[in-house]
CHARMM-style PDB file with segment names, atoms N, HN, CA, C and O in Angstrom:
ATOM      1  N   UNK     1      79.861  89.476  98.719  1.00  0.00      PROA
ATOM      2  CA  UNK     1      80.859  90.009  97.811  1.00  0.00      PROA
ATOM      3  C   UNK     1      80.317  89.927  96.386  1.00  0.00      PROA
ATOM      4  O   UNK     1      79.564  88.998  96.096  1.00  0.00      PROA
ATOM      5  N   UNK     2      80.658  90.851  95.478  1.00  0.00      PROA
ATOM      6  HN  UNK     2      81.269  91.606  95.714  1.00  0.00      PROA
ATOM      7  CA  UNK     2      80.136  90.943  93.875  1.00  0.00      PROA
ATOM      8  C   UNK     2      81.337  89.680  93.732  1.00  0.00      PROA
ATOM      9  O   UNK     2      82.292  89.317  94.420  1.00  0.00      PROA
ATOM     10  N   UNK     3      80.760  89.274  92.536  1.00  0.00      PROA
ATOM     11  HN  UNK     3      79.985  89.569  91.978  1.00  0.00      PROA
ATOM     12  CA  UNK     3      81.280  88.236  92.437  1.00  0.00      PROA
ATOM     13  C   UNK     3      80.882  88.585  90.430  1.00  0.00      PROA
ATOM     14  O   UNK     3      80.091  87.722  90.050  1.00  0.00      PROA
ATOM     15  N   UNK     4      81.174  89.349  89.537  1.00  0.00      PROA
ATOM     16  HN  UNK     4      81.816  90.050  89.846  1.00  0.00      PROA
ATOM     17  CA  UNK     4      81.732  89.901  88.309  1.00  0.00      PROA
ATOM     18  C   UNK     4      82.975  90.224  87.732  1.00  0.00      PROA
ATOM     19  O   UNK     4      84.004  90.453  88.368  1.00  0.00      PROA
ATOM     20  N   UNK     5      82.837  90.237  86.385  1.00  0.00      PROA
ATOM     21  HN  UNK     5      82.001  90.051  85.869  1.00  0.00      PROA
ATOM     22  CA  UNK     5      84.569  90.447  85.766  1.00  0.00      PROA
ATOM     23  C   UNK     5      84.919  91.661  85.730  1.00  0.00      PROA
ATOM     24  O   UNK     5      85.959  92.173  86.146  1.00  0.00      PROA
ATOM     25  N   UNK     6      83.270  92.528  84.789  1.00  0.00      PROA
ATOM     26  HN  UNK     6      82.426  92.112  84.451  1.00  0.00      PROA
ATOM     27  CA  UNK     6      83.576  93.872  85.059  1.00  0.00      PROA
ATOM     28  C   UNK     6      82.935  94.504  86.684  1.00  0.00      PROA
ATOM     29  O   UNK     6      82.491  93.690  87.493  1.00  0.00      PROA
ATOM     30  N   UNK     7      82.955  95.747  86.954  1.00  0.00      PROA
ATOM     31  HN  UNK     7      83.317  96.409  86.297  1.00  0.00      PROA
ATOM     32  CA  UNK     7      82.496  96.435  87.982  1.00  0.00      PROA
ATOM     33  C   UNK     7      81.996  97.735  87.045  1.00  0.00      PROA
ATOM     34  O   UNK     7      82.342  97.856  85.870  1.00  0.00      PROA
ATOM     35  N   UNK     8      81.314  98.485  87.596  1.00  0.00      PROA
ATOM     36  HN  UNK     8      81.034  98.387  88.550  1.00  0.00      PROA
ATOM     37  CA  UNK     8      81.205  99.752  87.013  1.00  0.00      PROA
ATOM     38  C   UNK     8      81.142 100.669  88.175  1.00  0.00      PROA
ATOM     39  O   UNK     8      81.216 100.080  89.253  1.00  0.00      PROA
ATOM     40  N   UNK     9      81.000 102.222  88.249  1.00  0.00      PROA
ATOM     41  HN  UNK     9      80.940 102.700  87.372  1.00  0.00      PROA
ATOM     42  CA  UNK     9      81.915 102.401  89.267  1.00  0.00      PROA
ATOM     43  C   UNK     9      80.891 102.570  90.350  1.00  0.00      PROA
ATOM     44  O   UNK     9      81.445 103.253  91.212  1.00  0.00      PROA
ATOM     45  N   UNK    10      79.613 102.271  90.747  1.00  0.00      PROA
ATOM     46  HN  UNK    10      79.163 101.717  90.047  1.00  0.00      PROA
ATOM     47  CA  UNK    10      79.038 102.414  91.948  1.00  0.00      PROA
ATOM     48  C   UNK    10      79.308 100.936  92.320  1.00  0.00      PROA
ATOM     49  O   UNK    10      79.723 100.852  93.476  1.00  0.00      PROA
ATOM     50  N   UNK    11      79.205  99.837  91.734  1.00  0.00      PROA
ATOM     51  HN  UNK    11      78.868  99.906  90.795  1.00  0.00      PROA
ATOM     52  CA  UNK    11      79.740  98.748  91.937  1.00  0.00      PROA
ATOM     53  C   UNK    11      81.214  98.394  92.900  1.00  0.00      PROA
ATOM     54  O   UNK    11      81.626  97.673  93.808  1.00  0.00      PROA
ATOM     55  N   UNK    12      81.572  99.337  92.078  1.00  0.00      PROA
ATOM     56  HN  UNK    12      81.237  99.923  91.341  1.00  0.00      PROA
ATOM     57  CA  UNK    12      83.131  99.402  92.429  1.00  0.00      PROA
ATOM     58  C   UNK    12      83.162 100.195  93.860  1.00  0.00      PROA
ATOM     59  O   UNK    12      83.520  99.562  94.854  1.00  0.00      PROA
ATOM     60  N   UNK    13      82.941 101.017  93.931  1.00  0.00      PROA
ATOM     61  HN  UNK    13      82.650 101.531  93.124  1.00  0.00      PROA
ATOM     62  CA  UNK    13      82.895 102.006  95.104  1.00  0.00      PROA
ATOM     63  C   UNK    13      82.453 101.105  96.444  1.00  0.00      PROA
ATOM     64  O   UNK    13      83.087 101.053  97.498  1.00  0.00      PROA
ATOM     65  N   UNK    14      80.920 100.252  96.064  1.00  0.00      PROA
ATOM     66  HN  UNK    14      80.405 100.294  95.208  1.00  0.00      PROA
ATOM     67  CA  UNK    14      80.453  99.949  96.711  1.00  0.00      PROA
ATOM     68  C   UNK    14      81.520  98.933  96.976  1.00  0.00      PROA
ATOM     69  O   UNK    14      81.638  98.965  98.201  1.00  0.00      PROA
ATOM     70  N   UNK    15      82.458  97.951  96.453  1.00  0.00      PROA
ATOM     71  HN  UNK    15      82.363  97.925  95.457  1.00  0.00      PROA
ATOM     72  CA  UNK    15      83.277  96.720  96.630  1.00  0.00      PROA
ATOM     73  C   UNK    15      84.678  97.434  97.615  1.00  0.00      PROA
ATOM     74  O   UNK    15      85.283  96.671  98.368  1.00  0.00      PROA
ATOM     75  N   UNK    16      85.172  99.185  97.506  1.00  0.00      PROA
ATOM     76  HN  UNK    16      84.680  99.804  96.894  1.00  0.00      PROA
ATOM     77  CA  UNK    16      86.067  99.468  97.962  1.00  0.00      PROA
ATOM     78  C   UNK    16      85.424 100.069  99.804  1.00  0.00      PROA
ATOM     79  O   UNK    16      86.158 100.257 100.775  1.00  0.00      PROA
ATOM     80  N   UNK    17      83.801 100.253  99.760  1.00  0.00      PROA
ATOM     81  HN  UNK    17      83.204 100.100  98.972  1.00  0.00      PROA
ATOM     82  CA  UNK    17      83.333 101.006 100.633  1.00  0.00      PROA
ATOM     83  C   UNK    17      83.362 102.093 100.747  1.00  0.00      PROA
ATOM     84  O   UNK    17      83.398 102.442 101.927  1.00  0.00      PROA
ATOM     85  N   UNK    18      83.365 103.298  99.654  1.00  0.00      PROA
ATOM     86  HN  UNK    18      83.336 103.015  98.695  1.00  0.00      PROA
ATOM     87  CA  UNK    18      83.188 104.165  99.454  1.00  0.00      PROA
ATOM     88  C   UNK    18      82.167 104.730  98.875  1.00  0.00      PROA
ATOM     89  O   UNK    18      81.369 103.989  98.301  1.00  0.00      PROA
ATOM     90  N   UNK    19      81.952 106.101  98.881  1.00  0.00      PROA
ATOM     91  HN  UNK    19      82.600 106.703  99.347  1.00  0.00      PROA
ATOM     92  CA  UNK    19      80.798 106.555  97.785  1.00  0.00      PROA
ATOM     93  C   UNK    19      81.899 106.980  96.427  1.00  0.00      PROA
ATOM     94  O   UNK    19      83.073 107.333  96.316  1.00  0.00      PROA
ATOM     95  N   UNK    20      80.201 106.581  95.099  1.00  0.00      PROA
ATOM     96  HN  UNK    20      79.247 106.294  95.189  1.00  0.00      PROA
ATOM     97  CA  UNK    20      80.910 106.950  94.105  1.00  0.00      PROA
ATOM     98  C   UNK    20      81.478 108.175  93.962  1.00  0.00      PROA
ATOM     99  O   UNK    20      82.661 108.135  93.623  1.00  0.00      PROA
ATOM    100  N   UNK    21      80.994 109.265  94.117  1.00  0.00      PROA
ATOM    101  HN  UNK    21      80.033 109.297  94.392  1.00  0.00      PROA
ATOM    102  CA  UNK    21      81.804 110.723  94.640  1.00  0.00      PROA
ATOM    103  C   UNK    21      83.226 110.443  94.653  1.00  0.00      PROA
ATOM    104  O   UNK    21      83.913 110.891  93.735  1.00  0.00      PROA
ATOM    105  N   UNK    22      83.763 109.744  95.596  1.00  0.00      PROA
ATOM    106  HN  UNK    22      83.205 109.379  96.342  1.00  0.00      PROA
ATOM    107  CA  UNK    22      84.853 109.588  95.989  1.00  0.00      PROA
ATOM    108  C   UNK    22      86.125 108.973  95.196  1.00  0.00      PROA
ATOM    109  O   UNK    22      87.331 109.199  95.103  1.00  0.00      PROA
ATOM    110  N   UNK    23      85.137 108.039  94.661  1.00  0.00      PROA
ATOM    111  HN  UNK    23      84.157 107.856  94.736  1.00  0.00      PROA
ATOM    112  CA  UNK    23      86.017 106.509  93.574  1.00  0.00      PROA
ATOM    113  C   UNK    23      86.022 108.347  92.254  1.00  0.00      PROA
ATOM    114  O   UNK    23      87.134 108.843  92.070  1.00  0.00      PROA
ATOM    115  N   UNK    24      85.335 108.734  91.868  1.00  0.00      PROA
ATOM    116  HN  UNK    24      84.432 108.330  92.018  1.00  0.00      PROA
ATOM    117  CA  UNK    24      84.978 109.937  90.933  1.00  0.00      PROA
ATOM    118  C   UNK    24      86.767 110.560  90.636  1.00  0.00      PROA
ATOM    119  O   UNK    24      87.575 110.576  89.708  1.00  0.00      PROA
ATOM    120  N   UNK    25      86.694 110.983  91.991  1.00  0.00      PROA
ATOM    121  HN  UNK    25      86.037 110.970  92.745  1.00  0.00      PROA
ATOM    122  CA  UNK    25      88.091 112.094  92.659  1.00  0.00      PROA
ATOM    123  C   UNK    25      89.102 111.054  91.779  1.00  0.00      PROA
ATOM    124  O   UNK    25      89.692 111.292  90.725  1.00  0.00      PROA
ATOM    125  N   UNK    26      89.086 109.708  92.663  1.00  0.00      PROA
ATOM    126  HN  UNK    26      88.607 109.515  93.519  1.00  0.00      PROA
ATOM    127  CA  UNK    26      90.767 108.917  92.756  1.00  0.00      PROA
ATOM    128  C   UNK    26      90.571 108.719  91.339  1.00  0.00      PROA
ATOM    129  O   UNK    26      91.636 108.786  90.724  1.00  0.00      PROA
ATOM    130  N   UNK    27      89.307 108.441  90.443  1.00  0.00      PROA
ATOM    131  HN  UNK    27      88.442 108.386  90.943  1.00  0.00      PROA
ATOM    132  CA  UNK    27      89.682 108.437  88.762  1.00  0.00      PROA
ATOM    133  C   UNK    27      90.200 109.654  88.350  1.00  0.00      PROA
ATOM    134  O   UNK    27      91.323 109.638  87.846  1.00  0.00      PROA
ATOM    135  N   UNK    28      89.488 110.924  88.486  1.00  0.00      PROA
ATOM    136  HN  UNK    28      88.576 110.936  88.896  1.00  0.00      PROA
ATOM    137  CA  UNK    28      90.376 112.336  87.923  1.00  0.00      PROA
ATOM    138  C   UNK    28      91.547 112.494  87.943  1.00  0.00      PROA
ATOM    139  O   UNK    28      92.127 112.940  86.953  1.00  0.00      PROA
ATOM    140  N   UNK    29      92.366 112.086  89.372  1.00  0.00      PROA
ATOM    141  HN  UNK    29      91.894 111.724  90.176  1.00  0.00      PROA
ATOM    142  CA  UNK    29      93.518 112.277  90.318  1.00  0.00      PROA
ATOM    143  C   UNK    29      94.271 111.194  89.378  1.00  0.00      PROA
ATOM    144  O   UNK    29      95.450 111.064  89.708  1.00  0.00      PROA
ATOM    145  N   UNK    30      93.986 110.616  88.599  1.00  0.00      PROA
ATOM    146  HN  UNK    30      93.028 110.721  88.331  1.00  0.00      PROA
ATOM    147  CA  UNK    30      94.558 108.914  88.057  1.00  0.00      PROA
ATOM    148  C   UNK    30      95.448 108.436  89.025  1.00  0.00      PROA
ATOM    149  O   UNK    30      96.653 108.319  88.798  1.00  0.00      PROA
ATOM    150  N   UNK    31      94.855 108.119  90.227  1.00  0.00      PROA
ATOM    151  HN  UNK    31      93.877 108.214  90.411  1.00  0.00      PROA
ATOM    152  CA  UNK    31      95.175 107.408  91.192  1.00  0.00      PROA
ATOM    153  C   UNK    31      94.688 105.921  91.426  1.00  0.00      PROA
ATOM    154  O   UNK    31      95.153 105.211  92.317  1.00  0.00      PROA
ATOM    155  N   UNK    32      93.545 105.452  90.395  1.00  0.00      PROA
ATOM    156  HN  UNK    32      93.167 106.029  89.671  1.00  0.00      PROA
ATOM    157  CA  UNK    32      93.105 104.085  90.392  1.00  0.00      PROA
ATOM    158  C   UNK    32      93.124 104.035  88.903  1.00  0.00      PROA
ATOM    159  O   UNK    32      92.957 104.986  88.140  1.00  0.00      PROA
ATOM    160  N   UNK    33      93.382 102.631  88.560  1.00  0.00      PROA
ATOM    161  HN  UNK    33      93.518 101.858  89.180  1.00  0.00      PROA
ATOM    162  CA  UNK    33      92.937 102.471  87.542  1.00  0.00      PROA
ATOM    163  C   UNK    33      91.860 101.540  87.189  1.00  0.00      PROA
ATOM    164  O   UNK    33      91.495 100.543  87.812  1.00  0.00      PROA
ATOM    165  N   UNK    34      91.216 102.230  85.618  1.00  0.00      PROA
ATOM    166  HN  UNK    34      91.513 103.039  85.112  1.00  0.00      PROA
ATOM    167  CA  UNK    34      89.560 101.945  84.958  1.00  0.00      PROA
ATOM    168  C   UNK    34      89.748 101.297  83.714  1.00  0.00      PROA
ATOM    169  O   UNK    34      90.786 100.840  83.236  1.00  0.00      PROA
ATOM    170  N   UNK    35      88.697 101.318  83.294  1.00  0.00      PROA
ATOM    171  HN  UNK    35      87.853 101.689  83.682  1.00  0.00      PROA
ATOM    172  CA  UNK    35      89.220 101.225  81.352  1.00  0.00      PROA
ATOM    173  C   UNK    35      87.762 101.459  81.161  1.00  0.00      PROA
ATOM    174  O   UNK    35      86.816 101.037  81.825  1.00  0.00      PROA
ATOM    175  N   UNK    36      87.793 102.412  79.849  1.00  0.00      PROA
ATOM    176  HN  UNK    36      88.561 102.755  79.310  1.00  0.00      PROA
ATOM    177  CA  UNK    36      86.722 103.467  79.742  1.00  0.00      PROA
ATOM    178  C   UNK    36      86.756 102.643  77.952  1.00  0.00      PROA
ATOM    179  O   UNK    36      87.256 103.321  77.055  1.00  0.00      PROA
ATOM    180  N   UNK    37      86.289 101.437  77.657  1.00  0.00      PROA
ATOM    181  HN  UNK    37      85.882 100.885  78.386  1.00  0.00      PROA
ATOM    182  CA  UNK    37      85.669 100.925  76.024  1.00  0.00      PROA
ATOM    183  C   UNK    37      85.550 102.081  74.863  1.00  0.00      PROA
ATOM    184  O   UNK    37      86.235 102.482  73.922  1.00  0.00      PROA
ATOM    185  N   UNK    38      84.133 102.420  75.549  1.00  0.00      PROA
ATOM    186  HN  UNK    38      83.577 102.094  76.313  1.00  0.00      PROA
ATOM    187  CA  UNK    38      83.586 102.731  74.800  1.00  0.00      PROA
ATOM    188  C   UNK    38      83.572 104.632  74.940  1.00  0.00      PROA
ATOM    189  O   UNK    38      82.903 105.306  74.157  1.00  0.00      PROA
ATOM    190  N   UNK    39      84.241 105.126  75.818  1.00  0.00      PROA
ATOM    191  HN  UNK    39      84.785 104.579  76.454  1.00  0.00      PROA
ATOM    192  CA  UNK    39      84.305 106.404  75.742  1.00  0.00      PROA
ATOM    193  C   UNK    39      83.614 106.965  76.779  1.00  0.00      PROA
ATOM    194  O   UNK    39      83.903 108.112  77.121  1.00  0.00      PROA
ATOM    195  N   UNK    40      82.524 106.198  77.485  1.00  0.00      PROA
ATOM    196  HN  UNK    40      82.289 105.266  77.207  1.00  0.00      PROA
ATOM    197  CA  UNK    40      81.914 106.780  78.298  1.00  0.00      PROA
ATOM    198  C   UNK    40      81.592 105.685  79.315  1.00  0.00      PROA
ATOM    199  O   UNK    40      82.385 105.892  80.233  1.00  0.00      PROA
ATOM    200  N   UNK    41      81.058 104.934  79.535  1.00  0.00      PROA
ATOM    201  HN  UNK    41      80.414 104.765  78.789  1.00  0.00      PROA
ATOM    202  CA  UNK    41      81.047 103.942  80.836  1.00  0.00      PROA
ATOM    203  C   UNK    41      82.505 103.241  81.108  1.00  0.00      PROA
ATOM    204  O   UNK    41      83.172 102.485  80.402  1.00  0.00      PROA
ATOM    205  N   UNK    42      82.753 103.834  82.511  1.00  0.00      PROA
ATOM    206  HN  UNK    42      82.211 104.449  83.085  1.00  0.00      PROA
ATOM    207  CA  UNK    42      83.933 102.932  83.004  1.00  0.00      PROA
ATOM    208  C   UNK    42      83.756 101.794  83.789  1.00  0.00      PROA
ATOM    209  O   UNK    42      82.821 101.753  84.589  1.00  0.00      PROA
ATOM    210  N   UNK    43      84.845 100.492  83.613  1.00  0.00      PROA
ATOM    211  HN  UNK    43      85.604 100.525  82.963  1.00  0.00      PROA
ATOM    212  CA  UNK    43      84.455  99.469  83.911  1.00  0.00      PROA
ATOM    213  C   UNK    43      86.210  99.515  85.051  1.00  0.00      PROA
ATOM    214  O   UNK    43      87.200 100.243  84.986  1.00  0.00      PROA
ATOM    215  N   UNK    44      85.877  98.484  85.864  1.00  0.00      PROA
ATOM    216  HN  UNK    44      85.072  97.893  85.917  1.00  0.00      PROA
ATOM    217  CA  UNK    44      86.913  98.280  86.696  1.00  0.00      PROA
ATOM    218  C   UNK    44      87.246  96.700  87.110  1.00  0.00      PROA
ATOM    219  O   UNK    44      86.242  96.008  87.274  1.00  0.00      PROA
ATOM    220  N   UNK    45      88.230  96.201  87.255  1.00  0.00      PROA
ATOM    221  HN  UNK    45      89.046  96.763  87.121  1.00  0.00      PROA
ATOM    222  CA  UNK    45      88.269  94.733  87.760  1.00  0.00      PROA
ATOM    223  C   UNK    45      88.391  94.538  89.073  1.00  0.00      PROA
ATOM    224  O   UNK    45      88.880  95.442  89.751  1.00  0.00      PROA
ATOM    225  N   UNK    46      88.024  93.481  89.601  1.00  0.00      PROA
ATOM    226  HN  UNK    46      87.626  92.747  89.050  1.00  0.00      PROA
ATOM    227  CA  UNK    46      87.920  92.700  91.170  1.00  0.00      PROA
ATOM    228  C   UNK    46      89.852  93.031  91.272  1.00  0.00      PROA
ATOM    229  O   UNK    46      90.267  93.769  92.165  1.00  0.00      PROA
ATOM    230  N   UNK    47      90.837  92.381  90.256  1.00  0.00      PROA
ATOM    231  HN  UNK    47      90.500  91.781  89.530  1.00  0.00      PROA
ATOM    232  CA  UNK    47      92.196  92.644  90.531  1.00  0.00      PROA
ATOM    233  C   UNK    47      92.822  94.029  90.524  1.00  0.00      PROA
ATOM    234  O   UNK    47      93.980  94.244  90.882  1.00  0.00      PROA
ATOM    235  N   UNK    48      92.086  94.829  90.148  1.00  0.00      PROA
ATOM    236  HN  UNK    48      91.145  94.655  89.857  1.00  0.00      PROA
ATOM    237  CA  UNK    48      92.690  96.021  89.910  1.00  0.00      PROA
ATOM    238  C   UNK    48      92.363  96.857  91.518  1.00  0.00      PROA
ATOM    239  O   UNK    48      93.190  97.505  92.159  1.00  0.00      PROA
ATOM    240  N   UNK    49      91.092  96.630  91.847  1.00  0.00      PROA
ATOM    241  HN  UNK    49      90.420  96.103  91.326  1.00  0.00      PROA
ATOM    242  CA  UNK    49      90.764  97.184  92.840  1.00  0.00      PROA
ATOM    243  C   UNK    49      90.699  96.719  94.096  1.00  0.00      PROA
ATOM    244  O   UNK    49      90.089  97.225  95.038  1.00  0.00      PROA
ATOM    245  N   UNK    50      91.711  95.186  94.079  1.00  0.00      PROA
ATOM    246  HN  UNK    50      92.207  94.775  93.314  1.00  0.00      PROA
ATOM    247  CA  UNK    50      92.297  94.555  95.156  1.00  0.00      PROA
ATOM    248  C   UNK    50      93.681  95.105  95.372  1.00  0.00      PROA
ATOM    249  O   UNK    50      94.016  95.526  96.479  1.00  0.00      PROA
ATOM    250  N   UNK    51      94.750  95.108  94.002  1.00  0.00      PROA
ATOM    251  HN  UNK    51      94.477  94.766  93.103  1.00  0.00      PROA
ATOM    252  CA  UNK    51      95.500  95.809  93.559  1.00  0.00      PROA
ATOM    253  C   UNK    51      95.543  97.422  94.808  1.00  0.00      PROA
ATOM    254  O   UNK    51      96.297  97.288  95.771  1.00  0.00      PROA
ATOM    255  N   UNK    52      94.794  98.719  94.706  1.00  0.00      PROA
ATOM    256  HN  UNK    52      94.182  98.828  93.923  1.00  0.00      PROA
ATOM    257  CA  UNK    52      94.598  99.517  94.685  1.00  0.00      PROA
ATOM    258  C   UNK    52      94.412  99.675  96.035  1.00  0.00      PROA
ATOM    259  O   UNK    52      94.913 100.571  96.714  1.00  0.00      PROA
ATOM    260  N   UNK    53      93.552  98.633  96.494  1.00  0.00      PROA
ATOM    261  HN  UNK    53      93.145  97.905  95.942  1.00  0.00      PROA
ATOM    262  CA  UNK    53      93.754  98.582  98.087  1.00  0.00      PROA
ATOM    263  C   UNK    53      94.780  98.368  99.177  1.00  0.00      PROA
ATOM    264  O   UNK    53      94.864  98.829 100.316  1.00  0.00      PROA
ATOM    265  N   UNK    54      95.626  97.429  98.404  1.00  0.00      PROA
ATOM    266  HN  UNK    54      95.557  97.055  97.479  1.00  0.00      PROA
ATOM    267  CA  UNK    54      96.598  96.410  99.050  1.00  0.00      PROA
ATOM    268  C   UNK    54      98.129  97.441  99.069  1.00  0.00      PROA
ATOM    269  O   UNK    54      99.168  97.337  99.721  1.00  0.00      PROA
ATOM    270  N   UNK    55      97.556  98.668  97.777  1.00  0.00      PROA
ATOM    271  HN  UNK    55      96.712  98.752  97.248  1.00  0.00      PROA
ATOM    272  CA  UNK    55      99.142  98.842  97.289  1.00  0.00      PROA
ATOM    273  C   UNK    55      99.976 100.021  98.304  1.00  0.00      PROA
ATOM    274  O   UNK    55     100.979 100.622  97.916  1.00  0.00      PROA
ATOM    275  N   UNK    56      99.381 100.201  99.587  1.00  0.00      PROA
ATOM    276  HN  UNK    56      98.567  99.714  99.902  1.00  0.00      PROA
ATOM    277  CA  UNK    56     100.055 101.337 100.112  1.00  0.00      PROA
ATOM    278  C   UNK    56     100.289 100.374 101.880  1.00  0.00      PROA
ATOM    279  O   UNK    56     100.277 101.071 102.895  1.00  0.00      PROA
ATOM    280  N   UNK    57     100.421  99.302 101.972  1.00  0.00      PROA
ATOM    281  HN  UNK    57     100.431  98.736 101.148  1.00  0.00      PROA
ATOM    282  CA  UNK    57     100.675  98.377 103.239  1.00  0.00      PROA
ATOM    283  C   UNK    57     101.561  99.302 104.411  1.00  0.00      PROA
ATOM    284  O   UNK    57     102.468 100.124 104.282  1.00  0.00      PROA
ATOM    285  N   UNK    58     100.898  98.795 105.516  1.00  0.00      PROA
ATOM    286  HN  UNK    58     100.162  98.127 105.622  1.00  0.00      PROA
ATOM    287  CA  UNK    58     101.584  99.856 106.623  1.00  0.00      PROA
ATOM    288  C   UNK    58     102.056  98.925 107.725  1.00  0.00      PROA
ATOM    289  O   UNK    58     101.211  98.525 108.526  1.00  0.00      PROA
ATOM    290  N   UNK    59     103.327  98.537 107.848  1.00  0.00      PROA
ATOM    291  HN  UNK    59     104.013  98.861 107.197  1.00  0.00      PROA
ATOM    292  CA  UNK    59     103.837  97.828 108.715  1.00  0.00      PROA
ATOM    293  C   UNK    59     103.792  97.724 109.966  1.00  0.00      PROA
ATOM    294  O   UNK    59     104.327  98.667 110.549  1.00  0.00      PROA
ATOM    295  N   UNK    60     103.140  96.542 110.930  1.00  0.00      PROA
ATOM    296  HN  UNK    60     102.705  95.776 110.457  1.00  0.00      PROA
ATOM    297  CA  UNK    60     102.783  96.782 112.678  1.00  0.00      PROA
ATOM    298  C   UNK    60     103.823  96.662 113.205  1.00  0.00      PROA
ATOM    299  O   UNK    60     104.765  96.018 112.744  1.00  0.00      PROA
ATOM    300  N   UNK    61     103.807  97.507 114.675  1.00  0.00      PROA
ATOM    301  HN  UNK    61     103.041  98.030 115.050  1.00  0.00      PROA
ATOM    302  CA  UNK    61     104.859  97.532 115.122  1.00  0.00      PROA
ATOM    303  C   UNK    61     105.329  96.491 115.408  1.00  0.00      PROA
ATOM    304  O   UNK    61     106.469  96.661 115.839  1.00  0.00      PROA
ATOM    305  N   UNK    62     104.937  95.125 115.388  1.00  0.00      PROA
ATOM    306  HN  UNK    62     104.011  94.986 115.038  1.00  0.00      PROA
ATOM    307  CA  UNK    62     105.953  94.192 116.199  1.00  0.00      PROA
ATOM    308  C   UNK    62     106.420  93.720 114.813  1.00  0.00      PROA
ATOM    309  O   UNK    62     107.443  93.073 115.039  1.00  0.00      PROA
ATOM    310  N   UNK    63     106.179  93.720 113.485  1.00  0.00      PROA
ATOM    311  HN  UNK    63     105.349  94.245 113.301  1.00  0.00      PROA
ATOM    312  CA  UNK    63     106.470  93.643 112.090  1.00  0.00      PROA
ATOM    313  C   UNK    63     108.168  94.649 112.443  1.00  0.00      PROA
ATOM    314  O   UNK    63     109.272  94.143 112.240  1.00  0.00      PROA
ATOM    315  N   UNK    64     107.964  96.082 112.980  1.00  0.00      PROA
ATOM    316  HN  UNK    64     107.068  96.493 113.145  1.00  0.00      PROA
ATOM    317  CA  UNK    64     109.057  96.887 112.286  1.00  0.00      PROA
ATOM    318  C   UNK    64     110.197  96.545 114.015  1.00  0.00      PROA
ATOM    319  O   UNK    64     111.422  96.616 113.914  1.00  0.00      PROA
ATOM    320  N   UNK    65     109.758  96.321 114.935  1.00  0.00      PROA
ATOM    321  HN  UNK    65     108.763  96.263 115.017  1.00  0.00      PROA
ATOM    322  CA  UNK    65     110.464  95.877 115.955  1.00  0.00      PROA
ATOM    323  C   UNK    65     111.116  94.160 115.624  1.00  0.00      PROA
ATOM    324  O   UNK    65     112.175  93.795 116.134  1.00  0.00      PROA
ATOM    325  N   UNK    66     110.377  93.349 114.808  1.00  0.00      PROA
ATOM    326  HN  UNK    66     109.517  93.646 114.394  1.00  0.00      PROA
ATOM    327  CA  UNK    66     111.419  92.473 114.469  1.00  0.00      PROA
ATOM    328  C   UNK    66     112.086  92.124 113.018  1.00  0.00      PROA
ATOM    329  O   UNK    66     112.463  91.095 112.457  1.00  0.00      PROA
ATOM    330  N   UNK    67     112.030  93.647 112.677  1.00  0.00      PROA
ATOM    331  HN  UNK    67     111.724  94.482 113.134  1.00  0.00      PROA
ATOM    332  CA  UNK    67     113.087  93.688 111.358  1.00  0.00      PROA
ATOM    333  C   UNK    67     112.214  93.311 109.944  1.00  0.00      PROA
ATOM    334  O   UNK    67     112.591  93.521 108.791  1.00  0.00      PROA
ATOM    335  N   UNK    68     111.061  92.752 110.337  1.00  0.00      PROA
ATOM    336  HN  UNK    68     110.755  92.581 111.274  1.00  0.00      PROA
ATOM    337  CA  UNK    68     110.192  92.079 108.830  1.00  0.00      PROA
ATOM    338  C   UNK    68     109.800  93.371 107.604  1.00  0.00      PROA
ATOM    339  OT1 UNK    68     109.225  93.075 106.556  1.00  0.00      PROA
TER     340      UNK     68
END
């Protein structure tokens, strides 16, 4: 595991398992969030992109069969 404060985004991609291509899209789409300093290199955090993973949870069936 990277183990940094910032990420940058092949970093990042590589931490979500994606190609950067992809992480590219979900920044355009502002579907993840970055923070861009200096205008041109974007940086990303370990929380943001734990955040980003975590944030769409899909409940198992024995989860929605006992009410949880």
């Amino acid at each position: 595991m990277i183990n940094k404060n910032y990420l940058r985004v092949e970093e990042a991609a590589q931490y979500l398992g994606m190609t950067a291509s992809s992480l590219y899209k979900l920044m355009q789409k502002k579907k993840i969030s970055y923070y861009k300093p200096t205008g041109k290199i974007c940086y990303f955090t370990q929380k943001d992109l734990d955040g980003f993973i975590t944030r769409r949870r899909i409940a198992s069936s024995e989860e929605i069969l006992n009410g949880k």
